[in-house]
Each structure stands twice: as structure tokens, then as C-alpha cells.
C-alpha positions as CSV (number, residue, x, y, z in Angstrom):
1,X,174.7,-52.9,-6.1
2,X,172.6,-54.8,-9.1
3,X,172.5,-58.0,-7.0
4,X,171.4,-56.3,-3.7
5,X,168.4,-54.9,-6.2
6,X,167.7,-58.4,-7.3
7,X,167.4,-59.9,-4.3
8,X,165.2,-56.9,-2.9
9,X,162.8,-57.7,-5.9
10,X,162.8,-61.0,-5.2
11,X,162.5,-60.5,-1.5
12,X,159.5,-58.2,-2.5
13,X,157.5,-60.5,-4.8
14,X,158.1,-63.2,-2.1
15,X,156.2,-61.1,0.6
16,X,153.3,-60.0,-1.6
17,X,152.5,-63.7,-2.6
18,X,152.5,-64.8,1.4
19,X,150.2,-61.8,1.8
20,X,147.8,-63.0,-0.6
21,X,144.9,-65.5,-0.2
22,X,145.4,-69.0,-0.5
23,X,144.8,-69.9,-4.0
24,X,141.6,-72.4,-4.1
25,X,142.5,-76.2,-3.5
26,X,140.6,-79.2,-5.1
27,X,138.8,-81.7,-3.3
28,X,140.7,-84.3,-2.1
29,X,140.7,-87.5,-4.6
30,X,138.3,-90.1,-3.2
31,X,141.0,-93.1,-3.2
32,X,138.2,-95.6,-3.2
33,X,136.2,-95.1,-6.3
34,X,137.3,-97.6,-9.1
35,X,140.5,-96.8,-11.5
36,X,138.3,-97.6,-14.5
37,X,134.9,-97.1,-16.0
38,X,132.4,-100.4,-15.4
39,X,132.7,-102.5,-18.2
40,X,129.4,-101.4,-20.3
41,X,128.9,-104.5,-22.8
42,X,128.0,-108.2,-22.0
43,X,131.1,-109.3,-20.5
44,X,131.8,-112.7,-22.7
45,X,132.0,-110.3,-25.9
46,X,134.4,-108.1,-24.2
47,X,136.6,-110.8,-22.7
48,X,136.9,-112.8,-26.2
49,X,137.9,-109.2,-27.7
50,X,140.7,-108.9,-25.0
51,X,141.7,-112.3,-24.9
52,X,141.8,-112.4,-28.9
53,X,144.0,-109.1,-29.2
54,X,146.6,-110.7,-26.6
55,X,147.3,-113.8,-29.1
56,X,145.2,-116.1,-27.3
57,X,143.0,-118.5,-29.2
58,X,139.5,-118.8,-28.1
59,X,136.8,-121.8,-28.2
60,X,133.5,-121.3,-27.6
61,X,131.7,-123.9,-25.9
62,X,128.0,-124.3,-26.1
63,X,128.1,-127.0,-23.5
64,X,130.5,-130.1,-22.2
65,X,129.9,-132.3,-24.9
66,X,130.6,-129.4,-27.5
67,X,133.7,-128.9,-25.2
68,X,134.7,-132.3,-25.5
69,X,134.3,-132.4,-29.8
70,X,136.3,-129.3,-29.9
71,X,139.7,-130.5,-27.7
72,X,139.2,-134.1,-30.1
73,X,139.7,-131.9,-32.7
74,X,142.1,-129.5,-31.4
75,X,144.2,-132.6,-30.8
76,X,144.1,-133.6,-33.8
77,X,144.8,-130.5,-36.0
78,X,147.7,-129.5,-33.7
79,X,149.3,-132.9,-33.6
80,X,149.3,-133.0,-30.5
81,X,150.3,-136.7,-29.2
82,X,150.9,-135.9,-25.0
83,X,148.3,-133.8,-23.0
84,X,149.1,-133.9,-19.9
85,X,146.3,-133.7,-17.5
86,X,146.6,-134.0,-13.6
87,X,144.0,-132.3,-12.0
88,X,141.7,-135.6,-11.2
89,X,138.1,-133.8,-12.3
90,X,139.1,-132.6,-15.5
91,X,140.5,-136.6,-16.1
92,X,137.1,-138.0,-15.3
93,X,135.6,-135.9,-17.9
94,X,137.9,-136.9,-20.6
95,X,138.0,-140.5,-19.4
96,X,134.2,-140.2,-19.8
97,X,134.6,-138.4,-23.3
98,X,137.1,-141.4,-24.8
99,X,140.0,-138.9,-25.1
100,X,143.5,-139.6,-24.2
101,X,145.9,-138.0,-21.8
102,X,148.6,-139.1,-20.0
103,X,147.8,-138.5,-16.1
104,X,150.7,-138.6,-14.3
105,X,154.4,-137.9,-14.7
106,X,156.2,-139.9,-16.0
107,X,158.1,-138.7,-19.2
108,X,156.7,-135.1,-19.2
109,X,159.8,-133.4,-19.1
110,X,161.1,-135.1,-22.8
111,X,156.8,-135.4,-24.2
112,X,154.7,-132.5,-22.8
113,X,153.3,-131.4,-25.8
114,X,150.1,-129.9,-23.8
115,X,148.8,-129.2,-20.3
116,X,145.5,-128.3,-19.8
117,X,144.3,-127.2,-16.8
118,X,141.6,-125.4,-14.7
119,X,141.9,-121.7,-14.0
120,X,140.6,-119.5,-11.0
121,X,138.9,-116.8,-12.7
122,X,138.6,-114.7,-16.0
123,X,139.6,-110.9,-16.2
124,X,137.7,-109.4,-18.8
125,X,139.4,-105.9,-19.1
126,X,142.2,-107.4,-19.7
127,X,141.2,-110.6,-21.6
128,X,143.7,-112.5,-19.1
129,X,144.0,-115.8,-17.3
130,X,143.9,-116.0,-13.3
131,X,145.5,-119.4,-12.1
132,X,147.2,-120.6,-9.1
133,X,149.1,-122.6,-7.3
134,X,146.1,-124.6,-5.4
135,X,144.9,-127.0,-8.1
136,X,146.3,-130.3,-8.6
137,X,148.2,-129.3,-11.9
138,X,150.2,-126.6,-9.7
139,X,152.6,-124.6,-11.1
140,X,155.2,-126.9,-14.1
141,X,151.7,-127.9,-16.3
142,X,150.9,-123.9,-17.2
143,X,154.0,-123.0,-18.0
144,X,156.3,-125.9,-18.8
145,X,154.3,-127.4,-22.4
146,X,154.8,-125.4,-25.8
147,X,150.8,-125.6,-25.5
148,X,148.9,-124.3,-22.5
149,X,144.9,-125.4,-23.0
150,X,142.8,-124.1,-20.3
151,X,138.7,-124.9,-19.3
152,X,136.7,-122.9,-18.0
153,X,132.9,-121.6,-17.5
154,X,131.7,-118.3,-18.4
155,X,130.6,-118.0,-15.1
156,X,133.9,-117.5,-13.7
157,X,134.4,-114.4,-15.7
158,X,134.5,-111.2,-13.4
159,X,135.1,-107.5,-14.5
160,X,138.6,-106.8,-13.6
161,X,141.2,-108.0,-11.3
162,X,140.4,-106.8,-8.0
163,X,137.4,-109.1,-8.6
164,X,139.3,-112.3,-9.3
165,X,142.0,-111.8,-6.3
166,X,138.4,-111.6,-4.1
167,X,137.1,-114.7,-5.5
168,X,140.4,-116.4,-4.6
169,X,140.5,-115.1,-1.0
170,X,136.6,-116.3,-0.5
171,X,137.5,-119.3,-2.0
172,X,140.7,-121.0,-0.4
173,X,140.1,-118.3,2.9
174,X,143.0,-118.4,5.0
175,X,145.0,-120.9,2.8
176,X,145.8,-118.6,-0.2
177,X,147.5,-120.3,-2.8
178,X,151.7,-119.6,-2.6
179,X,151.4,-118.7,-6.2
180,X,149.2,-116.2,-8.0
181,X,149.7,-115.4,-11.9
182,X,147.5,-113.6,-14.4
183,X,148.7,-115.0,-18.2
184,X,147.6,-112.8,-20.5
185,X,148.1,-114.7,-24.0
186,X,151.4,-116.8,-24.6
187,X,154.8,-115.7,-23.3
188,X,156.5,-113.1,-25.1
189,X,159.9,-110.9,-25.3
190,X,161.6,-108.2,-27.7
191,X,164.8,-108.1,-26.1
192,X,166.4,-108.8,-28.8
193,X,166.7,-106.8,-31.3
194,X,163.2,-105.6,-30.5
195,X,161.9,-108.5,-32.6
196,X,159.0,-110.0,-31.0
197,X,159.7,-114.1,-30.2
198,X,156.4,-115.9,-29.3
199,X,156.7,-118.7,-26.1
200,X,160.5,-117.2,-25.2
201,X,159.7,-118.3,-21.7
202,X,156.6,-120.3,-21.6
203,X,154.2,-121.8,-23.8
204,X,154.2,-120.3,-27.4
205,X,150.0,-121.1,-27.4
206,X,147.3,-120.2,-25.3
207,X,143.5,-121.8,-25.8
208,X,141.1,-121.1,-23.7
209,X,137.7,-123.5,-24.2
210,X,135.1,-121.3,-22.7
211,X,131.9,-123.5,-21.4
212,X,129.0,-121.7,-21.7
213,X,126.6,-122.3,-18.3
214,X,125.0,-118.9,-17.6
215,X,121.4,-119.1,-18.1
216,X,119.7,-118.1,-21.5
């Protein structure tokens, strides 16, 4: 008899809900606004920020020739005795600039002490790296070396990553690159022991040399 009342109430409560209006429904989400806010400040500050807080180390370049003083120096202070360069317009540049590299090859599995290569655009919400597949120092010289050095201009820097993947497809058009990474400071893991173990699986340093060419 009590559970024949129950379900009557129940039954009951069901019937007067269906009889009442539908409650009010929201607008429907507009799917192609952007996830985040546009970033506000100059977007060199903002990227340095980002890049900094992810472990990367960052050097400003005023122009090429600053660039070049800075990686003789880098060099140097790091000890680093094999970069390994293969991407032929970054080894003109150093060619020009008296600085050594090795630009092939041969021994870079025992001496690759540093790669430094080109990238294809700069994310600055996220501070990270964009680089593919397409230039000549494909995919072993980012990854491989306990030192990944990157160059770049400040006018590859684009808000977020939506932005870079467009610049790729423009760029290479119906040939996109096979491979497609964003690095966003050196490799990392805490699987062990939840300690955190800098260049686990890939370079243990990041440098980006940023070339300033945007107008003034």
C-alpha cells in the first residue's frame, strides 16, 4: 500500500512538471568566437614572459650582427664544441660571421652538443616553439642534442596557435610538413617519484635568439 502511494506521488509530480512551461533556454554558444581573450600587450613582452616561465632561455637580438656576438658567446660560456647546423641559409650566415659548426653528419650521433635551427612560427600565449618537418634540419637536430638553439625574427610571432597552423598551411599549401610540434621549453617528466627531471626525453636547454626586424 506505502509503495503504490509513492509511486502515485511520483507519478503526480511527473505530470505537473510536463504541464508546465518550458523553462527558458540560453542562446546557443556561438562555436566560432575565439577560446581566449586577444592578447592586450605588445606581443614580444608577452611571448618572452611565456617563453621565460616554461624554462626557456631567451636572447634578444637587436639585429644579425648582435645575433651573431651573442651565439659566439653562447658558445663559449656553455662549452659547447659541436653545433650542428644543416639548414644551408642559417650556414651562410655563420660562415659569413667566422663561427664554427659542423654542417653535415658525420659523427653527430657520439658529438651533437647543439643544433640550431629555424622555426616556423612563435606562439605567444603560450610562449612556445612551432617547428616542422619541412626545413633542412628535419626532425633528429631539435630533439636529438642536449642543446636545442633556435633563430628566429619577431616578425614570426603570432597570437596563438590557430595562427601559426595558418601560416604553415599558407606557407608549404598542399605539401604540409609530415611533422608538426610545438616545444614549449626543454623536455620534461615527473614520473618518477614526482621529481621533476629536466631533458628526460629531449634536449635539457632551450635558447631562442629572437632577431628584432619589425619596424621602430
Amino acid at each position: 500500500m506505502y509503495e503504490a502511494k509513492t509511486k502515485e506521488i511520483v507519478l503526480r509530480r511527473v505530470r505537473e512538471a510536463l504541464a508546465k512551461s518550458a523553462p527558458f533556454l540560453p542562446p546557443t554558444p556561438d562555436f566560432t568566437s575565439p577560446l581566449h581573450a586577444p592578447v592586450s600587450e605588445d606581443m614580444s613582452v608577452a611571448f618572452a614572459q611565456n617563453f621565460i616561465s616554461n624554462s626557456g632561455v631567451f636572447m634578444y637580438c637587436e639585429d644579425e650582427e648582435d645575433f651573431f656576438d651573442q651565439l659566439y658567446v653562447y658558445k663559449k660560456e656553455q662549452q659547447i664544441r659541436n653545433l650542428f647546423v644543416w639548414e644551408p641559409n642559417i650556414q651562410r650566415i655563420l660562415q659569413y660571421a667566422g663561427i664554427e659548426f659542423s654542417g653535415d653528419e658525420a659523427d653527430f650521433i657520439a658529438h651533437a652538443d647543439a643544433g640550431l635551427t629555424t622555426c616556423e612560427a612563435l606562439i605567444t600565449r603560450t610562449g612556445s616553439i612551432l617547428v616542422s618537418s619541412a626545413n633542412a634540419a628535419g626532425r633528429r637536430l631539435s630533439i636529438y642534442p642536449d642543446n636545442h638553439l633556435v633563430i628566429a625574427k619577431a616578425s614570426q610571432m603570432v597570437p596563438d596557435i590557430k595562427d601559426g597552423l595558418k601560416r604553415i598551411r599558407d606557407k608549404y599549401k598542399g605539401s604540409f610538413p609530415s611533422m608538426v610540434s610545438l616545444v614549449s621549453g626543454p623536455s620534461r617528466t615527473a614520473d618518477i617519484e614526482k621529481t621533476l627531471v629536466m631533458g628526460a626525453h629531449g634536449p635539457r636547454q632551450l635558447v631562442l635568439f629572437l632577431i628584432d626586424d619589425l619596424p621602430h
